[in-house]
LUMLUMDREN-2810 file (N, C-alpha, C; in Angstrom, 1 decimal):
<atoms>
<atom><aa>X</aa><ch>A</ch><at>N</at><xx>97.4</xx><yy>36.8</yy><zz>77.4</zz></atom>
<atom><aa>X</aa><ch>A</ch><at>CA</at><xx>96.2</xx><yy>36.6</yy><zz>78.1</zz></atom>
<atom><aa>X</aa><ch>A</ch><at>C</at><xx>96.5</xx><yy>36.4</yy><zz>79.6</zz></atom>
<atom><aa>X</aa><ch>A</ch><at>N</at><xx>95.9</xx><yy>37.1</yy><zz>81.0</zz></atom>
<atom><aa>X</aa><ch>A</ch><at>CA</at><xx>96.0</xx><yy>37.0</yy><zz>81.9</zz></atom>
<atom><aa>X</aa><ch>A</ch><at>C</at><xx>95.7</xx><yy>35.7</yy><zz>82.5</zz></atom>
<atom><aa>X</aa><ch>A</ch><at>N</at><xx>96.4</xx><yy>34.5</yy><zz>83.0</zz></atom>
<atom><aa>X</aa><ch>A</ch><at>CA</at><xx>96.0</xx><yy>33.6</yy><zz>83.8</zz></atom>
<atom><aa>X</aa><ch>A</ch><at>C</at><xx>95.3</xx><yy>33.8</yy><zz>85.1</zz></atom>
<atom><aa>X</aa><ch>A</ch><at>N</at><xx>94.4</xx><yy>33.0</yy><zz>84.9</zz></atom>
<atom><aa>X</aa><ch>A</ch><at>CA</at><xx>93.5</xx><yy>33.1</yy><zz>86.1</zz></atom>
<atom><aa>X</aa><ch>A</ch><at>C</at><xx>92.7</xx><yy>31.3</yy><zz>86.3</zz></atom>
<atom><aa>X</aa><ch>A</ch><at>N</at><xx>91.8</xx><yy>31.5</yy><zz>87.4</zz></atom>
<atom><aa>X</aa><ch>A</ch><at>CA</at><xx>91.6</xx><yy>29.9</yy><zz>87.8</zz></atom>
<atom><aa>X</aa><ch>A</ch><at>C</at><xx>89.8</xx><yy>30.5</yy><zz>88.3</zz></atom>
<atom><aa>X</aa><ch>A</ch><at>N</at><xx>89.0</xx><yy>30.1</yy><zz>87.6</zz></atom>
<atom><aa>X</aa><ch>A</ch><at>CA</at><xx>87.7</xx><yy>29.7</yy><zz>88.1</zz></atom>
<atom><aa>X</aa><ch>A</ch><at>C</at><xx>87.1</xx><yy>28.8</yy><zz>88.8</zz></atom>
<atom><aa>X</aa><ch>A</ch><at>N</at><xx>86.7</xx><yy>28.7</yy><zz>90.1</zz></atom>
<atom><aa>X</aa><ch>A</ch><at>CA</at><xx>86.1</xx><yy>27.6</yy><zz>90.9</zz></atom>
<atom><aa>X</aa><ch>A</ch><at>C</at><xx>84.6</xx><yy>27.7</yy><zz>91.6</zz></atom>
<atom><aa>X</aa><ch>A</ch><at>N</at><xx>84.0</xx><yy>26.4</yy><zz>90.9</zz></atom>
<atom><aa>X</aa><ch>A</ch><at>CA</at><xx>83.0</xx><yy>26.6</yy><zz>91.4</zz></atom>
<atom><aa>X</aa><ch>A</ch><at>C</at><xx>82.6</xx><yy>24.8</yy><zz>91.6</zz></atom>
<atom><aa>X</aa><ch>A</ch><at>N</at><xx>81.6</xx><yy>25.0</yy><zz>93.1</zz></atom>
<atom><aa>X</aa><ch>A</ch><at>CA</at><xx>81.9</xx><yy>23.6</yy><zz>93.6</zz></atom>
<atom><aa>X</aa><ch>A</ch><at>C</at><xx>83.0</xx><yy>22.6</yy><zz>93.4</zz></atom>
<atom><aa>X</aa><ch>A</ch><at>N</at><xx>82.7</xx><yy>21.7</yy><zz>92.8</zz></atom>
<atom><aa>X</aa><ch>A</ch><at>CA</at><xx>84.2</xx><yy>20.9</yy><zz>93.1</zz></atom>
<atom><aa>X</aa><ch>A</ch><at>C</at><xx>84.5</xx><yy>20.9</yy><zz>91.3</zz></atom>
<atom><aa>X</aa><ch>A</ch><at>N</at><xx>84.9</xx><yy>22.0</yy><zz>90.5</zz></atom>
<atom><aa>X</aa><ch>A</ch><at>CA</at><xx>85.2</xx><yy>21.9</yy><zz>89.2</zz></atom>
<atom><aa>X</aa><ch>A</ch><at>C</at><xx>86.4</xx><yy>23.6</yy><zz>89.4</zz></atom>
<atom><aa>X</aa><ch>A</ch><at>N</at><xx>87.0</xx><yy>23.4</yy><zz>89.0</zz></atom>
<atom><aa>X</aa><ch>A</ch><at>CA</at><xx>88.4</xx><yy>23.8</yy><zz>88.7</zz></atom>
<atom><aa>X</aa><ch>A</ch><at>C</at><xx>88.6</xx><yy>24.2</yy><zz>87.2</zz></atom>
<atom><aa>X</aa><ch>A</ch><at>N</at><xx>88.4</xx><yy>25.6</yy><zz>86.8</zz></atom>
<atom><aa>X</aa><ch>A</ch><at>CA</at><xx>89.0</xx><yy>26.0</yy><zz>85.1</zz></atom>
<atom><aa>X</aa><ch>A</ch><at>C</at><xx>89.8</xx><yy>26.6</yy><zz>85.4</zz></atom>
<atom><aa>X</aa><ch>A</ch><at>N</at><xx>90.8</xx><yy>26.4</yy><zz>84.6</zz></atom>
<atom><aa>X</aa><ch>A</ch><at>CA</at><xx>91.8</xx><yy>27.2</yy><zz>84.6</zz></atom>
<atom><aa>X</aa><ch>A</ch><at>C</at><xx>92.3</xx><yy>27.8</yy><zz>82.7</zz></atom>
<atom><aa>X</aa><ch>A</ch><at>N</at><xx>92.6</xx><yy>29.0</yy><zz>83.1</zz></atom>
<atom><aa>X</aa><ch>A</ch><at>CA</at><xx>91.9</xx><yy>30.4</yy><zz>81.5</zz></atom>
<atom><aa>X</aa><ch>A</ch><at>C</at><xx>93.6</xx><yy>30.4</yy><zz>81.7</zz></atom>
<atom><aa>X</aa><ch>A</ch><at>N</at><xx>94.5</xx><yy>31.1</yy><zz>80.2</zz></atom>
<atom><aa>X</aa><ch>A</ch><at>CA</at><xx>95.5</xx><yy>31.7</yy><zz>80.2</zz></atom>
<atom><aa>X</aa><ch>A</ch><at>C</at><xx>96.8</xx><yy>30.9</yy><zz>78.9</zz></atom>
<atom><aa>X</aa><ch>A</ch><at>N</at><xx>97.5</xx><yy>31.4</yy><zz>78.9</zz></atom>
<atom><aa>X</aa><ch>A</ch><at>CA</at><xx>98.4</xx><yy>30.9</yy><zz>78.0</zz></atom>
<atom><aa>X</aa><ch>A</ch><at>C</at><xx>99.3</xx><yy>29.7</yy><zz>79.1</zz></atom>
<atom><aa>X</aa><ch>A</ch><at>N</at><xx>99.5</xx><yy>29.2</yy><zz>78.3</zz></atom>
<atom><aa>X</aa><ch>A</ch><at>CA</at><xx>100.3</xx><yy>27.4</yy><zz>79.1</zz></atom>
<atom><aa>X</aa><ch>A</ch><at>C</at><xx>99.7</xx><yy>27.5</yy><zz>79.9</zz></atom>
<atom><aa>X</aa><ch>A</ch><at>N</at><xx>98.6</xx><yy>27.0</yy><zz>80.1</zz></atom>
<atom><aa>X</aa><ch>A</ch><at>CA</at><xx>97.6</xx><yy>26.7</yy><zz>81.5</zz></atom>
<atom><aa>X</aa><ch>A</ch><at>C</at><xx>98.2</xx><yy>25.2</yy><zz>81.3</zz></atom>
<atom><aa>X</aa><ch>A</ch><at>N</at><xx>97.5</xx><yy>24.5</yy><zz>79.9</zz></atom>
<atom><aa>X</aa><ch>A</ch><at>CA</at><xx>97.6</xx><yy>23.1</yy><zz>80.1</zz></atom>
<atom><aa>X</aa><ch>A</ch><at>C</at><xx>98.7</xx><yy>22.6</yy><zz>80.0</zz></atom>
<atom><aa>X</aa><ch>A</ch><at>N</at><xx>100.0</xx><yy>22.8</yy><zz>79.9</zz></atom>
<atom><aa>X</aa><ch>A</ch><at>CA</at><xx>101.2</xx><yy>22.5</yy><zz>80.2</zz></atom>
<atom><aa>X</aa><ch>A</ch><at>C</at><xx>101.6</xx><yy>22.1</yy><zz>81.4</zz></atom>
<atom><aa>X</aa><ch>A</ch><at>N</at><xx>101.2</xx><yy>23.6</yy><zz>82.2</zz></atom>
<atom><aa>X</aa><ch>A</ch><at>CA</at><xx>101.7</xx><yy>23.7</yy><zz>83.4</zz></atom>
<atom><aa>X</aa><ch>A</ch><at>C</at><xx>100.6</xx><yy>23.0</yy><zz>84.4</zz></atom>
<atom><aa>X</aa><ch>A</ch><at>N</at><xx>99.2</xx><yy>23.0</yy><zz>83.9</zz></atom>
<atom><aa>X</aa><ch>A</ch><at>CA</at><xx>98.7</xx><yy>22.1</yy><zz>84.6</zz></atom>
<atom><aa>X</aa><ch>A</ch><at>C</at><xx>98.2</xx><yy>20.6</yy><zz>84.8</zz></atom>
<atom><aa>X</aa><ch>A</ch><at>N</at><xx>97.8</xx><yy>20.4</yy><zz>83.2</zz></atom>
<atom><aa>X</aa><ch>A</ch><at>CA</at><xx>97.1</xx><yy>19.0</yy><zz>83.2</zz></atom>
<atom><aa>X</aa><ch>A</ch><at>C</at><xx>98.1</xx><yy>18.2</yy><zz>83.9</zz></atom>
<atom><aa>X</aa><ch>A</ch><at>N</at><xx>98.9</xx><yy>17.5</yy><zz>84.1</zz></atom>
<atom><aa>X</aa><ch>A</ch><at>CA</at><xx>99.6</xx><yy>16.7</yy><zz>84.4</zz></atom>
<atom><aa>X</aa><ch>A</ch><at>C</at><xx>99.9</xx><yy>16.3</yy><zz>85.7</zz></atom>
<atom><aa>X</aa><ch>A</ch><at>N</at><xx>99.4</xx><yy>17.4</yy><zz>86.8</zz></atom>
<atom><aa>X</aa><ch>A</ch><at>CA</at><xx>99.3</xx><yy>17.5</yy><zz>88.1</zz></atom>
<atom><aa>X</aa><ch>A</ch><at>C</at><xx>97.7</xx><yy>16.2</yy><zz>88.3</zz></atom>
<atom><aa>X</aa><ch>A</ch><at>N</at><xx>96.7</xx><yy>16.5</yy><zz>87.3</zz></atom>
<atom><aa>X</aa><ch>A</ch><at>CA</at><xx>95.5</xx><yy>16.4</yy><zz>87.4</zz></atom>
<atom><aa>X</aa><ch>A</ch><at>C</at><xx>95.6</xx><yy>14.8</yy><zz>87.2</zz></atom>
<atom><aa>X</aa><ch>A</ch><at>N</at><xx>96.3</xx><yy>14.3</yy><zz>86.5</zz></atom>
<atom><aa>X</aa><ch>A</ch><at>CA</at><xx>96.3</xx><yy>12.9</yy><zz>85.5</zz></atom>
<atom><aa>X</aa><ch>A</ch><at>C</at><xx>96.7</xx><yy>11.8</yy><zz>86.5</zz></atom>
<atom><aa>X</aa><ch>A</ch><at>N</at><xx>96.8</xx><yy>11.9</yy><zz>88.1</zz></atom>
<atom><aa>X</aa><ch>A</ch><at>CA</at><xx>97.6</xx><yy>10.7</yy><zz>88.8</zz></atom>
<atom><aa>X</aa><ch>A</ch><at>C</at><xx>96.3</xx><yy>9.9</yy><zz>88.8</zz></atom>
<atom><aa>X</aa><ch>A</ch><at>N</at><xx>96.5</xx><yy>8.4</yy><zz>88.9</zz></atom>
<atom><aa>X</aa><ch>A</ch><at>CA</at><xx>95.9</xx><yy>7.3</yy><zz>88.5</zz></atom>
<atom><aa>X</aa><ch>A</ch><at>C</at><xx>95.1</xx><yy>7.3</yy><zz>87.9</zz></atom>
<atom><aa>X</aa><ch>A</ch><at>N</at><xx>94.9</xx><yy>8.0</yy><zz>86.4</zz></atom>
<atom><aa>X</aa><ch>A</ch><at>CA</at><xx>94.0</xx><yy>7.8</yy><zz>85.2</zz></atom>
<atom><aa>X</aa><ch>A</ch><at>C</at><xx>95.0</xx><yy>7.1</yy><zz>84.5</zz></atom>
<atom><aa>X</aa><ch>A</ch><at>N</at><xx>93.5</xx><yy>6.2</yy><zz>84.1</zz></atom>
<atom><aa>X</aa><ch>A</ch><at>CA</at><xx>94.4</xx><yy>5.2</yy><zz>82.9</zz></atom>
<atom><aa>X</aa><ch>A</ch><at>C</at><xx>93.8</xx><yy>5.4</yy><zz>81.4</zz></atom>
<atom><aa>X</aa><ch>A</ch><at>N</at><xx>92.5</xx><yy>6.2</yy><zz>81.4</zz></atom>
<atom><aa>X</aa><ch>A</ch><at>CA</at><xx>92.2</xx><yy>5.9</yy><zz>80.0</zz></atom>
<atom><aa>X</aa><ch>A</ch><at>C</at><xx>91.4</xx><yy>7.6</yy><zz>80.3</zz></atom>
<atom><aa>X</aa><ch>A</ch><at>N</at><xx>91.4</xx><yy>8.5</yy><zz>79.0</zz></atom>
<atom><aa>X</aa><ch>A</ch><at>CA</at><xx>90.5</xx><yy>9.8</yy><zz>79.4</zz></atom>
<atom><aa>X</aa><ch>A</ch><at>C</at><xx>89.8</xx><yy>10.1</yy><zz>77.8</zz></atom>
<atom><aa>X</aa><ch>A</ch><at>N</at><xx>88.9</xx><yy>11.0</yy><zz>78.4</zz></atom>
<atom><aa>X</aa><ch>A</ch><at>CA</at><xx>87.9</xx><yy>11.3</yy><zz>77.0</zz></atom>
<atom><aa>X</aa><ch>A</ch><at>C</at><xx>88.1</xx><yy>12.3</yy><zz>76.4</zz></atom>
<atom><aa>X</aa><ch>A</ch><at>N</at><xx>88.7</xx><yy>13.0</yy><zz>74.9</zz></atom>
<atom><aa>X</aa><ch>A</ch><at>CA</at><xx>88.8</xx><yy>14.4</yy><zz>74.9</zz></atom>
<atom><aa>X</aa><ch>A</ch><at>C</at><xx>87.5</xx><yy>14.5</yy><zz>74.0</zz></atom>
<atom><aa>X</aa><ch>A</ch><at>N</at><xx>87.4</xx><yy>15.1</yy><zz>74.9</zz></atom>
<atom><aa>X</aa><ch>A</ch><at>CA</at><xx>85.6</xx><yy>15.8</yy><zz>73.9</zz></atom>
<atom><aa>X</aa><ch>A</ch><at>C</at><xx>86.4</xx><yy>18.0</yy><zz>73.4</zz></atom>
<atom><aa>X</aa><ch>A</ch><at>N</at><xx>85.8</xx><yy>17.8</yy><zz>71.7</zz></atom>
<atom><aa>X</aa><ch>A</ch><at>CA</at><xx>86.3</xx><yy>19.1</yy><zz>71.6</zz></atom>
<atom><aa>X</aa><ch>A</ch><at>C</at><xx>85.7</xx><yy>19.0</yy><zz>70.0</zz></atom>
<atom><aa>X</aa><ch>A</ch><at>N</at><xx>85.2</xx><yy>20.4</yy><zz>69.9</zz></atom>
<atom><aa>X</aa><ch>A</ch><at>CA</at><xx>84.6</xx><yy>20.6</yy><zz>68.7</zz></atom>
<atom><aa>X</aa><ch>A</ch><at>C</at><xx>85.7</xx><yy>20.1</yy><zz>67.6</zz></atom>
<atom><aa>X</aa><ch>A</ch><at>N</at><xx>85.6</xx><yy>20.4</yy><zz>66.0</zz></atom>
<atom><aa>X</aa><ch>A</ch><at>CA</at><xx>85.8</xx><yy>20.1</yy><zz>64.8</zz></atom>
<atom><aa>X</aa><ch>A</ch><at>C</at><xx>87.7</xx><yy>20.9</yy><zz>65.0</zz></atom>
<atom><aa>X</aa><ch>A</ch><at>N</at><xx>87.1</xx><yy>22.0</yy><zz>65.1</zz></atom>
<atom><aa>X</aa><ch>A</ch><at>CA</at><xx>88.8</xx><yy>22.6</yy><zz>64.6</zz></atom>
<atom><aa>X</aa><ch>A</ch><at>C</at><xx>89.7</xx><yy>23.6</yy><zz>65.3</zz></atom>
<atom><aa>X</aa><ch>A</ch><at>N</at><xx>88.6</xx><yy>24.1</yy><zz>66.5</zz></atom>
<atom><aa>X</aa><ch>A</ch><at>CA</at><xx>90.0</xx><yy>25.0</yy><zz>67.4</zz></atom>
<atom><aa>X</aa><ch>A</ch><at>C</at><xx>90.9</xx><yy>25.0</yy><zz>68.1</zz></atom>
<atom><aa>X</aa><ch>A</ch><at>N</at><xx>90.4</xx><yy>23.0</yy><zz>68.9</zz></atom>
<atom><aa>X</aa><ch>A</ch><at>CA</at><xx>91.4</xx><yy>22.7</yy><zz>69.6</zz></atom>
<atom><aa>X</aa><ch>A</ch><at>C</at><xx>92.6</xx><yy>22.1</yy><zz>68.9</zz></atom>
<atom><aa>X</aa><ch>A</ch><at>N</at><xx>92.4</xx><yy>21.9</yy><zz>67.4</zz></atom>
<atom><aa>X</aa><ch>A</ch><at>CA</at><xx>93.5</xx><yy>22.0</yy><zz>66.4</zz></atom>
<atom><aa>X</aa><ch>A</ch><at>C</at><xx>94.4</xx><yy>22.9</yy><zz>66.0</zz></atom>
<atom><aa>X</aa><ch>A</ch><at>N</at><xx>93.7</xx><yy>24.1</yy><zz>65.9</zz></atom>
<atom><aa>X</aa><ch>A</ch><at>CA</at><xx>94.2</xx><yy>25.5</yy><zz>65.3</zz></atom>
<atom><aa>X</aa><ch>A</ch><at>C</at><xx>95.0</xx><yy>25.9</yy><zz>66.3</zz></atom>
<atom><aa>X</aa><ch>A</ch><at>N</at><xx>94.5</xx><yy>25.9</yy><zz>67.8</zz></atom>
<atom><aa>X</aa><ch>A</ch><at>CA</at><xx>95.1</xx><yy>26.4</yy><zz>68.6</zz></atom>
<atom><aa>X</aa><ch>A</ch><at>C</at><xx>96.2</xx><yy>26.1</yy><zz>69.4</zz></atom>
<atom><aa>X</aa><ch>A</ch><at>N</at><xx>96.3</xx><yy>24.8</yy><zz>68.5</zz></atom>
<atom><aa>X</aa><ch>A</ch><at>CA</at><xx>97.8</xx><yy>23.6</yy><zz>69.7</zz></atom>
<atom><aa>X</aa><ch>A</ch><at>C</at><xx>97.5</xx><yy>22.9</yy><zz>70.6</zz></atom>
<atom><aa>X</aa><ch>A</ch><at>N</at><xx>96.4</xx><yy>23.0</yy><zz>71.2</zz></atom>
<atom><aa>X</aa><ch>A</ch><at>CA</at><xx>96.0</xx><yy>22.7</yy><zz>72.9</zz></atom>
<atom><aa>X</aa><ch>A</ch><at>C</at><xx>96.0</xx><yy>21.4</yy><zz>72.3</zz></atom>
<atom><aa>X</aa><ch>A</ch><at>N</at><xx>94.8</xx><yy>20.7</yy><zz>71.3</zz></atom>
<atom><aa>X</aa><ch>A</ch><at>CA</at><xx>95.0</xx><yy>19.3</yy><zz>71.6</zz></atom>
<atom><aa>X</aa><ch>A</ch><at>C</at><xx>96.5</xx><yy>18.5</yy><zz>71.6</zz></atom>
<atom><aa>X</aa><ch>A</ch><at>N</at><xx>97.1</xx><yy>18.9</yy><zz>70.7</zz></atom>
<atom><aa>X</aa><ch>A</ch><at>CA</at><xx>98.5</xx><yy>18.4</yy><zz>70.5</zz></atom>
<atom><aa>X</aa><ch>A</ch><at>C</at><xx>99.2</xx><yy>18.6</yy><zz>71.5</zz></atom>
<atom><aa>X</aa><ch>A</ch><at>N</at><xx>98.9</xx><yy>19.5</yy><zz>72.5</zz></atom>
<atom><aa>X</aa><ch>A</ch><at>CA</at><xx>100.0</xx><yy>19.8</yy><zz>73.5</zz></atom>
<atom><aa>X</aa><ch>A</ch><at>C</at><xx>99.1</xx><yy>18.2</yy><zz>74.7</zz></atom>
<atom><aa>X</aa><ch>A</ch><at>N</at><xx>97.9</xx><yy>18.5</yy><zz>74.6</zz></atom>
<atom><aa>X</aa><ch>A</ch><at>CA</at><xx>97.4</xx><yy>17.4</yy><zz>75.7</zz></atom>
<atom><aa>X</aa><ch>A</ch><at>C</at><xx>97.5</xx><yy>16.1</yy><zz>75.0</zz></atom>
<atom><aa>X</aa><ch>A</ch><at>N</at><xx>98.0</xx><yy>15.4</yy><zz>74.1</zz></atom>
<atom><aa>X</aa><ch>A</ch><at>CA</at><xx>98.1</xx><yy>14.3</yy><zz>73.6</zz></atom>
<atom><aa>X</aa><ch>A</ch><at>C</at><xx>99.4</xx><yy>13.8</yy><zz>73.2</zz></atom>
<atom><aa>X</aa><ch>A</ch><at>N</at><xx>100.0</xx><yy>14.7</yy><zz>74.0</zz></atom>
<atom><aa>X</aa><ch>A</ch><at>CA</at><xx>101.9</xx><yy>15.2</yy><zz>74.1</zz></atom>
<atom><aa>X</aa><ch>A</ch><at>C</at><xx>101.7</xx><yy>14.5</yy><zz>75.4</zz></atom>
<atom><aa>X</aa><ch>A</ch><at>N</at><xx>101.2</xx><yy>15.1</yy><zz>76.4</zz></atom>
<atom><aa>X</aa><ch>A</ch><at>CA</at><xx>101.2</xx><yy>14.3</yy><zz>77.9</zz></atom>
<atom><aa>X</aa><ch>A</ch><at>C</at><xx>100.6</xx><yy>13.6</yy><zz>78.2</zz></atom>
<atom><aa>X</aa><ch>A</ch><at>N</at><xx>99.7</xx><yy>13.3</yy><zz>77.6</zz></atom>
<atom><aa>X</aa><ch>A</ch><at>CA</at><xx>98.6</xx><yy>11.4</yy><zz>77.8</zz></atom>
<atom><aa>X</aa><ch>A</ch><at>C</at><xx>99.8</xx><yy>10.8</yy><zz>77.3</zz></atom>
<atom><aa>X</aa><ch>A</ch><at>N</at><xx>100.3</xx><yy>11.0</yy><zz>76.1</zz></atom>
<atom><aa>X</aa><ch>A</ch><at>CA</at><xx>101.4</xx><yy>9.8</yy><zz>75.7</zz></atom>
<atom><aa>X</aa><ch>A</ch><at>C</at><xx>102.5</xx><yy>9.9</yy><zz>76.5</zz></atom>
<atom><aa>X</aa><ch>A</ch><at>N</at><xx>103.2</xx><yy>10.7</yy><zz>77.4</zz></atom>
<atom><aa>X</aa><ch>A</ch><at>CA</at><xx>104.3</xx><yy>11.2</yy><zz>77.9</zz></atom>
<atom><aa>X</aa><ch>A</ch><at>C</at><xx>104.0</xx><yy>10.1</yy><zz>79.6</zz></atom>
<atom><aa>X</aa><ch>A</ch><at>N</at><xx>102.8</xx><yy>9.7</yy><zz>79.6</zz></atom>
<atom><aa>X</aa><ch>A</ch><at>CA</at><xx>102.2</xx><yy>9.3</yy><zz>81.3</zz></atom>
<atom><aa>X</aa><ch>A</ch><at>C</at><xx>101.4</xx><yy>7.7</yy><zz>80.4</zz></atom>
<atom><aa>X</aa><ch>A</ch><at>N</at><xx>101.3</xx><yy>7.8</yy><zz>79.6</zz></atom>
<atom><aa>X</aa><ch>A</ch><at>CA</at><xx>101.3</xx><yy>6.5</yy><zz>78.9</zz></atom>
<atom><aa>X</aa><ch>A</ch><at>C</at><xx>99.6</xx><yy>6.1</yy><zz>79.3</zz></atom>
<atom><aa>X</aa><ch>A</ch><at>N</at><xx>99.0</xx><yy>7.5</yy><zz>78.8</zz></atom>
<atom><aa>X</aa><ch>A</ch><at>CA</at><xx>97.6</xx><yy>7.2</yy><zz>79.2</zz></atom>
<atom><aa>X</aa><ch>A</ch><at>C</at><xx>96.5</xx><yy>7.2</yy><zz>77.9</zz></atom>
<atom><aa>X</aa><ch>A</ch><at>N</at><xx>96.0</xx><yy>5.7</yy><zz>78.0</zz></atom>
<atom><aa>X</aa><ch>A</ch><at>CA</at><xx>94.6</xx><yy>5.7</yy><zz>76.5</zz></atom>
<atom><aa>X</aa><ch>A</ch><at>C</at><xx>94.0</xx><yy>6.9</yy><zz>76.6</zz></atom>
<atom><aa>X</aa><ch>A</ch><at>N</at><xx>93.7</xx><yy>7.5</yy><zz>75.6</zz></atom>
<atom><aa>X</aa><ch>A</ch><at>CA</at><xx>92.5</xx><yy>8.2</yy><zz>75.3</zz></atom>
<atom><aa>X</aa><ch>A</ch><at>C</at><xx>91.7</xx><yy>8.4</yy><zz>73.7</zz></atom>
<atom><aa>X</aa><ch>A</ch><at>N</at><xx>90.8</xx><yy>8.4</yy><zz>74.1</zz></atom>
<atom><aa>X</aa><ch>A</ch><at>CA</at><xx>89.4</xx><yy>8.6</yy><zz>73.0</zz></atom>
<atom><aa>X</aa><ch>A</ch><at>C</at><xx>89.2</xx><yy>9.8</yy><zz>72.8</zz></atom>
<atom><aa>X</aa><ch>A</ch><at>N</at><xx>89.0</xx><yy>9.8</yy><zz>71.2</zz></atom>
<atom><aa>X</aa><ch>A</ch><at>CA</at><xx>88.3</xx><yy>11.6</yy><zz>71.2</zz></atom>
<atom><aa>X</aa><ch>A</ch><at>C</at><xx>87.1</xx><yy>11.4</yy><zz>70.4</zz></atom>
<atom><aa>X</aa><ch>A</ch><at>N</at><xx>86.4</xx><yy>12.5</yy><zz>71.1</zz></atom>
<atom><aa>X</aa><ch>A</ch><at>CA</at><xx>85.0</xx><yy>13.0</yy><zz>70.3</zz></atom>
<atom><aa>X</aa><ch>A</ch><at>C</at><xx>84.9</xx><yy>14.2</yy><zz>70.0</zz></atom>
<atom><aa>X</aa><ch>A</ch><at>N</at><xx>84.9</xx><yy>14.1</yy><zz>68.5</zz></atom>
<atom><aa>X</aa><ch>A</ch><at>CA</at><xx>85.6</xx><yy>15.7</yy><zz>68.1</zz></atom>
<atom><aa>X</aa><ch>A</ch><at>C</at><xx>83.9</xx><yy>15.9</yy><zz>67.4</zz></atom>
<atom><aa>X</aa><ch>A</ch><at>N</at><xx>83.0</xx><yy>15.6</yy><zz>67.4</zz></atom>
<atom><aa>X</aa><ch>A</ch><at>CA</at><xx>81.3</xx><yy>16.0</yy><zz>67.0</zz></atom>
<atom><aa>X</aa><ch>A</ch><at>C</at><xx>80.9</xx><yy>17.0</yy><zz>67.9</zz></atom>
<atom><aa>X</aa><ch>A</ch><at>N</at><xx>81.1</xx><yy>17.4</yy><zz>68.6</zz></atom>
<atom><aa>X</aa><ch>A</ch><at>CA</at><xx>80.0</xx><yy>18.9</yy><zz>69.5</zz></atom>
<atom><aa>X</aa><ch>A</ch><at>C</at><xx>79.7</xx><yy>19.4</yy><zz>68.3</zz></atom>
<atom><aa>X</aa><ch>A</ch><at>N</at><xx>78.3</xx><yy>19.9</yy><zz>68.2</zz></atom>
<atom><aa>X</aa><ch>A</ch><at>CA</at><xx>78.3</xx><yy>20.9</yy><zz>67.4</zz></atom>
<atom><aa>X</aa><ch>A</ch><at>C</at><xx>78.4</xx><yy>22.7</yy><zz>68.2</zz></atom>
<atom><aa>X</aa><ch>A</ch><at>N</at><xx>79.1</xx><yy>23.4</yy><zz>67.4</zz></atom>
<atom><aa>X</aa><ch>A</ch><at>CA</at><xx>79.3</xx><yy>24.8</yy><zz>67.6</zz></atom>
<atom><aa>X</aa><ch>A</ch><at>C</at><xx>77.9</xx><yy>25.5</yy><zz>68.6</zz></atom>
<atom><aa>X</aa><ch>A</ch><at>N</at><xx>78.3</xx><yy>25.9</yy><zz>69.6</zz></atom>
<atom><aa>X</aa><ch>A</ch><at>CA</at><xx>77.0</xx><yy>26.7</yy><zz>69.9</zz></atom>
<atom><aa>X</aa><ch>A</ch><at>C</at><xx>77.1</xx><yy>28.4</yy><zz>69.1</zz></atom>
<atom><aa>X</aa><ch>A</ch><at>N</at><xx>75.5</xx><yy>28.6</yy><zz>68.1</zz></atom>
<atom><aa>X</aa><ch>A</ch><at>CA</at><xx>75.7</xx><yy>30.0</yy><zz>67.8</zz></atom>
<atom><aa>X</aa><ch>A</ch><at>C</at><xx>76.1</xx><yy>31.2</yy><zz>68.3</zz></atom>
</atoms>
């Protein structure tokens, strides 16, 4: 997948393979506690949560998850 960065007002996406590797961690300076909001099972299937709960623990930062969204059709 081509990496690329969406910006609109003051919100920042960033699309591609190791996005969140290479970037959450820049993002995380003085958070102490964060929220992962993410449906039932892709951000499972797909590694991402485990890669982002790799670096919350790595920066020694609490987080909560809310894994209820429901699916948009």
């Amino acid at each position: 997948m081509k990496v690329f960065t969406l910006k609109y007002a003051s919100t920042t996406l960033h699309f591609g393979n190791n996005v969140v590797s290479e970037n959450l961690a820049k993002y995380l300076n003085n958070c102490k506690r964060v929220v992962l909001a993410t449906g039932k099972r892709s951000a499972k299937l797909s590694g991402v949560f485990d890669d982002v709960v790799k670096i919350l623990a790595e920066k020694g930062i609490e987080y909560e998850v809310f894994n209820d969204i429901t699916p948009n059709p």
